[in-house]
C-alpha positions in Angstrom: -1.4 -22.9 -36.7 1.3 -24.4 -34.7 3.7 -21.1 -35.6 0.5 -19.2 -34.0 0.3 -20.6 -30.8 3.9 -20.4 -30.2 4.1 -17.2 -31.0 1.2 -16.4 -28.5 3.3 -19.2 -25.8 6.3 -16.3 -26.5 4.2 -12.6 -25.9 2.3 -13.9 -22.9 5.5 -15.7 -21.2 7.3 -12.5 -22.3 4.6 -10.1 -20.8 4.6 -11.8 -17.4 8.4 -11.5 -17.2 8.2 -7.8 -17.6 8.5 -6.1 -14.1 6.8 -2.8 -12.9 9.3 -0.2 -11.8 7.6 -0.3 -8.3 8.7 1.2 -5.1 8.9 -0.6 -1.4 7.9 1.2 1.7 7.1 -0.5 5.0 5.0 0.9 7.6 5.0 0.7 11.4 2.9 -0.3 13.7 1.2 2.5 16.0 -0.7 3.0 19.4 -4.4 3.4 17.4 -5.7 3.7 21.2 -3.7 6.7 22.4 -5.4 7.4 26.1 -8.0 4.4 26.0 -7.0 1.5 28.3 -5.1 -0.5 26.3 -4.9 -4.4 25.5 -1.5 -6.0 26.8 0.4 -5.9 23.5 3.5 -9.2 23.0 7.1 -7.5 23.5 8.0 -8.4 20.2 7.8 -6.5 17.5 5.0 -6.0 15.2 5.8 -7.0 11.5 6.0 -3.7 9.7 3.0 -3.1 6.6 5.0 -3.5 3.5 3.2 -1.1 0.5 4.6 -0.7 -2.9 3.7 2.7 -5.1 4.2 2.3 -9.0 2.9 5.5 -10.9 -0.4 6.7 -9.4 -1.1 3.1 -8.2 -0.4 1.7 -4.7 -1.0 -1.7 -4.0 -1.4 -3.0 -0.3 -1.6 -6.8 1.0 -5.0 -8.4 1.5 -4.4 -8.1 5.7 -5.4 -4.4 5.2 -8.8 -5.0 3.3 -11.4 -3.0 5.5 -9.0 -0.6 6.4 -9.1 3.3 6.0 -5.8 5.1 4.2 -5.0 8.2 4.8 -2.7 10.5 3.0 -1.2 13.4 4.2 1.3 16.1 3.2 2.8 19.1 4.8 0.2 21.9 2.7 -2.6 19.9 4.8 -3.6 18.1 1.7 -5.4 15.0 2.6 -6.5 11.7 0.4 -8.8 9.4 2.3 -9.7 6.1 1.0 -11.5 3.0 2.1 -9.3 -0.1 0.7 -11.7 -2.7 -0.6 -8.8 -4.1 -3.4 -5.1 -4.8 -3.3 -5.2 -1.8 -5.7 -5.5 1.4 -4.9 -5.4 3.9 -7.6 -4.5 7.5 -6.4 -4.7 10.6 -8.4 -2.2 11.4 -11.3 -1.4 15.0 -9.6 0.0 13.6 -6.8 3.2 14.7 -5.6 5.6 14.9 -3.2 6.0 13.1 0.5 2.8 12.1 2.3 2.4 10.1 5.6 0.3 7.2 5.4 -1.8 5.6 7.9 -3.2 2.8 7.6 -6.0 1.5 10.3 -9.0 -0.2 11.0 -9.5 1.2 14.7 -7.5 -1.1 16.7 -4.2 -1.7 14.8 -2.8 1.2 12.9 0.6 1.5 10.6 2.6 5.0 9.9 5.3 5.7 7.7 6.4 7.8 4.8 6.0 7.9 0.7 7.4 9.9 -1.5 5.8 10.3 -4.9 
């Protein structure tokens, strides 16, 4: 029995160690009010949105929960998705570079993946 449980100890410590090939991209913040009177924003700058994309999976932190994502490619194909997990799982066809924005309204983030 001992013999067992180690080898169990071994394949989970061993799973956990094993990294997904995942990509980083960070975001920047945007004006989400373009022509509205506008809240006195701090002169520093806003910390950008870091996402990371492995396979057809992008996962996003848990400040973003609530918030809409929107994909968007030059051919005017468009993915729109309310994030209610850390997880968002995209379809396997996708391909290519896509903006992203990310927003709940007020503060939105823009950047670039490439799939």
């Amino acid at each position: 029995m001992g013999k067992v449980l180690k080898l169990i100890i071994v394949g989970i410590a061993l799973l956990c160690n094993l990294q997904v090939d995942a990509q980083t991209y960070r975001l920047y913040g945007v004006s989400a009010n373009a022509g509205k009177k506008s809240i006195p924003r701090p002169r520093t700058p806003e910390c950008p949105l870091v996402i990371e994309l492995a396979d057809n999976a992008m996962m996003v932190p848990n400040q973003v929960i609530g918030f809409t994502l929107v994909l968007e490619n030059a051919d005017g194909h468009v993915y729109t998705y309310y994030i209610v997990d850390r997880t968002i799982v995209l379809p396997q066809d996708i391909s290519g570079t896509y903006q992203v924005s990310v927003t709940d309204g007020d503060k939105c983030y823009q950047g670039y993946v490439e799939f």
